[in-house]
Structure formats: structure tokens, C-alpha cells
N, C-alpha and C positions, 0 to 999 in steps of 0.2 A: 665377502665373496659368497654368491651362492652357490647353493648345490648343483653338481651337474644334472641336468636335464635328462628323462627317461629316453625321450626320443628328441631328436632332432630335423629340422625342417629344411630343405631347399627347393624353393620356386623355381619354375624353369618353363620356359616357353615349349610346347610341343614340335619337334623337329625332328630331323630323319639323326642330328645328332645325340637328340637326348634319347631318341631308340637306344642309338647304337650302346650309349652308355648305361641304361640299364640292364641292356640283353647281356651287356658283356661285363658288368658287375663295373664299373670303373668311376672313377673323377677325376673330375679336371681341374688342377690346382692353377689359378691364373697367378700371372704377374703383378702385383699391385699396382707398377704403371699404368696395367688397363684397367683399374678399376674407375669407376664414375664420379667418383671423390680425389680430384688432384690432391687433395693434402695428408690420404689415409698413406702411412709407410710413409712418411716425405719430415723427417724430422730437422732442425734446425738448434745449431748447436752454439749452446752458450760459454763464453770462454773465463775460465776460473781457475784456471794451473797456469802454471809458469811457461816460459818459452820451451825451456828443458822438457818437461813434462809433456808439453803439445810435439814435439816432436818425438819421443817416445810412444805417443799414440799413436800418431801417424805410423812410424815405423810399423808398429804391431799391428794396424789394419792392413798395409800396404804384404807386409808379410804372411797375417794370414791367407787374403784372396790371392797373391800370383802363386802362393804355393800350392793351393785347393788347384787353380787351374793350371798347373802345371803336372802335378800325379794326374788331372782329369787326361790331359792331352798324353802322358807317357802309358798310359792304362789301354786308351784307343787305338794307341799305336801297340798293344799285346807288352809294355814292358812294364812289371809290377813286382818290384825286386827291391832290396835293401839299396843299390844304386838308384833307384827311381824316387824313391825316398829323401835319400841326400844329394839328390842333382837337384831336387823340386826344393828342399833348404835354401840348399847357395844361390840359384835361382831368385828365390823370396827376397833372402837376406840381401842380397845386392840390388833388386830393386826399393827396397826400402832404405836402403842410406840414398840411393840417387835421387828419390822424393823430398829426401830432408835436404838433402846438398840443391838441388833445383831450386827451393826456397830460398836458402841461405844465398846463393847466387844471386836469382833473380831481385834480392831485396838491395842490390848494390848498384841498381839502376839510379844514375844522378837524377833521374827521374822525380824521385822519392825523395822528400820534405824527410820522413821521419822516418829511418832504413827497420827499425826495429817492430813499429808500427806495419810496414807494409808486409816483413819478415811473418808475424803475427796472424797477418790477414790473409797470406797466402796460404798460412799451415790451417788458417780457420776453415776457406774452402775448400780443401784439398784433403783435410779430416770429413768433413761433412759429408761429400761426394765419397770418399772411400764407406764410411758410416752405411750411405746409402745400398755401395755395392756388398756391402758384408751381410745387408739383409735381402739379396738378390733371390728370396725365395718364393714357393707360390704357395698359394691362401686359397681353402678352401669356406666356403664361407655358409654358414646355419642360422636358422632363426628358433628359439622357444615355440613359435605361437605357427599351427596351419591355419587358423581363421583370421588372419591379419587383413583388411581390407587394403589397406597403402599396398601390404606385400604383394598381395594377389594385383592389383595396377600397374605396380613400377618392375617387379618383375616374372608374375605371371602373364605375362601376354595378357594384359587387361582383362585377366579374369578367363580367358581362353585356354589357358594354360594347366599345369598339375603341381603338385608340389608332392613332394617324394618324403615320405618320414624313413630314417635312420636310429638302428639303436648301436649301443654301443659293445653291445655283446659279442665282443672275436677274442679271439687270443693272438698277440696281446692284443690287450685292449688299447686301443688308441689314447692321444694326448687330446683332450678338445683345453681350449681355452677359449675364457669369457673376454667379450670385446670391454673395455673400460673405458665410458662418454663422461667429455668434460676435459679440464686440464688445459694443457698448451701442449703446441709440439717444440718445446724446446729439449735438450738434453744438455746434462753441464760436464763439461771435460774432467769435473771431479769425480762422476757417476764412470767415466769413461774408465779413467786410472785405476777407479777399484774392481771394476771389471773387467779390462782388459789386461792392465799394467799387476795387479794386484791377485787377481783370479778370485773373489771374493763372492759366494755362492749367492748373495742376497743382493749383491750389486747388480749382477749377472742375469738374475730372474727380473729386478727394477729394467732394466736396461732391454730386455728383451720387449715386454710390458710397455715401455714409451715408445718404441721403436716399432712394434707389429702389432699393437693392441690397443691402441689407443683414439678414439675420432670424436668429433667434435658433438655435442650433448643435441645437437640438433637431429644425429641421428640414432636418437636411443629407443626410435619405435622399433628398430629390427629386432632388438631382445636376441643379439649376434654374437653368437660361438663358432671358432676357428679351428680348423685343419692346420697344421704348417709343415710342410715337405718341400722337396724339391720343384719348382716348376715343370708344368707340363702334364698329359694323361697317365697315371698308374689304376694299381688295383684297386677298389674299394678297401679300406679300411676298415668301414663301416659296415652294419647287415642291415639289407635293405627289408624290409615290414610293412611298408603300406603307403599307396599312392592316392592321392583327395585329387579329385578333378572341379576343376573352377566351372563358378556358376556358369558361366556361358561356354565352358567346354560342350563341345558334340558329342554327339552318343560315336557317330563314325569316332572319334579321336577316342572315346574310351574300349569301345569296339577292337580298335586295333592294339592298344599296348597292351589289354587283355589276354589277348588271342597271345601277341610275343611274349608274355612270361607267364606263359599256363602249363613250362615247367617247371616253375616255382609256384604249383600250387600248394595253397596250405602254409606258404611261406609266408605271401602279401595278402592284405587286405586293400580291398579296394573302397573309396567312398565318394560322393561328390556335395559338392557344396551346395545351403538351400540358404535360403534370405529367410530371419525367424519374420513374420511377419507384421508389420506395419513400424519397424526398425530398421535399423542400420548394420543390425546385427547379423554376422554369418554364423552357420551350422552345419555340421556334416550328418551324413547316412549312407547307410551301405547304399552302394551301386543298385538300384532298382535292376535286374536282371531281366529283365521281363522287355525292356527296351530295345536290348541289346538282342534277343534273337530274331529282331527281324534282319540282321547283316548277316552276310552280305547279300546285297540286292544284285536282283539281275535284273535289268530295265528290259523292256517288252511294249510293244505297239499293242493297239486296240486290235490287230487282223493276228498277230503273233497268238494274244488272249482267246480270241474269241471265233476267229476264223475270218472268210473272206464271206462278208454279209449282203455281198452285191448277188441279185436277183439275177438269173440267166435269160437271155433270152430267149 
């Protein structure tokens, strides 16, 4: 594992939203549903415990998530009390025997050649799918590197774009985690037991790791370190330091996020990207300033400039 990174990178096309979220110090932790990698978060579970066992898992997933959203739902409704607590228990607990008894039922359909088999395969989906929902959380996503050429293509707006560096200096200091390329996305119902069934601190950390960290080696140019919160817009975590504007960025687009955080002067630094030359190779420099004070313009006719040059008669 390496060390964490001084600053951290995030690409982001120029918009009235990535304005909005720098002016207002914030991130947006997406869902890893919408990320562009259907298999990043989408783990698939290997079966290696007994029947007994997979339904004690099950239970414990099915229990943890109705009861999270069960204090979520008694909290919005203003009730957060030692009854809200143990309504949100019996709640859990009851839907989790009804998951296991749904199996055991459903596996009694004359249907089924092999009742224990189907018993099996029902609690294998039904772990799986809960597995999923227990990681129902949102991901914010970094790279080591602002002069990534792919980076700057696939998610700076083909180079039009900015990429924002982040350090890690707040109080607290945030959790970053390193993305781990390679592996499989399997997880084994034994990993399961000693982390969920067992509460086993090193299981726990494995489990998370396979589960929110892990993507295939094909994408290990991002050099990606992770956020992980709840889904959705909060505050920055992070202290924002310095924005690199991409080679085909405009001066108008550096012009303007300029101007909107020139109350955090002395805070950012600004730079833009230059091609080293006769390579492939990118390179930053401070923002030539000198560019930037002919904004804003005010357009003006030739009679506006210069007057009305028609001859009288």
C-alpha cells in the first residue's frame, strides 16, 4: 500500500455545476450504479458455508439495512428516542426471519428436482442483492496524477475542462482510500461470517476492500483514491488548493472561475496545461495573466469605435 498522496486530483468538465460546487466548497458523492464501469461495487458471491450459516447472513444483512432505514424514516418524521431505536430492532429483526422463511418456503415448490439446492440458490441471490444494498453508498472519486492525458479525454471534457487538486489538510482529516486493480469480483460467504457473523476487525476491512475498492487492472491508469460517505451533495471534506485548466480550456472559462473564487485569494493556485514540445507529454504553468485582462469584452461596431465616417453633403 502506498503512501497517501499530497494532493489529490479530480477532472471535471466546466459547467454552471462544477461553478456551483466550487463556489460553495462542496462534492458530489455519486452512486456507483452510475458509474461508467458496470462492474465497479457489483460484487458476486462465492458460496462456502453451510446452509445454516447463509441464512445467518442473510439475516444479519437483511437486519442491518431495514433498520438503518427504518430510524432514517422515524428521524424524518422528528421521532429519535429510545422507542425509535427499538421499534427500528423488531422491525429489522422480523423482516429478517421473513427472508429466511421466504427461501425455506419457496424451496418446496414441486417445481424443484433438488429442494435444498434451490433453498441454497435462493439465499445465494438474496445475500448477494442485500450485499449490494448494504454498500448503497456514494464515492467520490481522485486521481494521483493532473497531467494524465486519458484523464484529461475521458473526463475532462477532451481537454476543455479543469481538474481541481485537493489536499488533505482539515480537521479531521478525511479517510481517502486507495482503489486496488486486479483480482476478481467474487466474495466468499466465509469472508462474510467473519465480518458480519463474527465482527472480526481484519475481515471487516478485507470485506469492505472487495466490495468498494476493487476494479479490474485494465483501469489502473486513474492512479484512484476514494471518498466514501453517504450519497448525494455535502460539504467538502477536502481543502481546495489549486485548479490546472486543460490545454484547450479558454481563457473566457479560466477568466470566469477566476473572477468566482477571488475570495479565496492566496488560497488557490491556478495553472494551465502546455504540450512539452515535440511529445506526448503534458506540463503545467501558472496561468499567464496577462491573457486574462483583456475580459471582459464589450463588443462595439466600427461607427461605435470610430464615429460616423460618412462625408455630408
Amino acid at each position: 500500500m502506498k503512501p497517501t498522496p499530497d494532493v489529490i486530483y479530480r477532472y471535471r468538465t466546466f459547467s454552471s455545476t462544477t461553478v456551483s460546487l466550487l463556489c460553495e466548497d462542496q462534492q458530489f458523492f455519486a452512486n456507483p450504479t452510475d458509474f461508467n464501469d458496470p462492474f465497479d461495487c457489483s460484487p458476486v458471491i462465492e458460496i462456502n458455508s453451510s446452509t445454516a450459516q447463509l441464512k445467518e447472513i442473510l439475516k444479519e444483512l437483511v437486519t442491518s439495512r431495514v433498520r438503518g432505514e427504518t430510524l432514517a424514516a422515524l428521524k424524518n418524521a422528528k421521532i429519535a428516542d429510545a422507542f425509535a431505536v427499538s421499534h427500528a430492532e423488531q422491525v429489522a429483526r422480523r423482516e429478517a426471519i421473513k427472508a429466511v422463511e421466504y427461501a425455506e418456503y419457496h424451496a418446496t415448490n414441486p417445481e424443484y428436482d433438488d429442494r435444498l439446492a434451490a433453498e441454497i440458490g435462493m439465499l445465494h441471490f438474496n445475500i448477494q442483492m442485500e450485499l449490494r444494498n448494504r454498500y448503497g453508498k456514494g464515492i467520490c472519486c481522485f486521481s494521483e496524477e493532473y497531467d494524465n492525458p486519458l484523464l484529461w479525454s475521458h473526463y475532462g471534457d477532451q481537454h476543455r475542462g479543469i481538474c481541481i487538486g485537493y489536499t488533505l489538510d482539515r480537521k479531521p482529516a478525511p479517510e481517502l482510500k486507495q482503489v486496488r486493480y486486479g483480482g476478481d469480483r467474487t466474495v466468499a460467504t466465509k469472508l462474510l461470517e467473519q465480518a458480519l457473523l463474527q465482527k472480526m476487525p481484519g475481515a471487516i476491512a478485507q470485506l469492505d476492500a472487495d466490495v468498494l475498492l476493487r476494479k479490474a487492472p485494465e483501469w489502473s491508469y486513474e492512479k484512484e483514491w476514494r471518498l466514501i460517505s453517504k450519497a448525494g451533495l455535502q460539504e467538502s471534506p477536502l481543502k481546495l488548493t489549486e485548479i490546472t485548466f486543460g490545454y484547450r480550456c479558454s481563457p473566457a472559462v479560466q477568466h470566469t472561475l477566476m473572477k468566482a473564487l477571488e475570495g479565496r485569494s492566496g488560497e488557490v493556485n491556478f495553472y494551465e496545461i502546455n504540450n512539452v514540445p515535440g511529445t506526448f507529454k503534458l506540463e503545467r504553468d501558472f496561468v499567464d495573466m496577462e491573457r486574462l485582462f483583456m475580459f471582459p469584452q464589450v463588443a462595439a461596431s466600427g461607427e461605435e469605435i470610430f464615429g460616423n465616417s460618412e462625408v455630408p453633403e
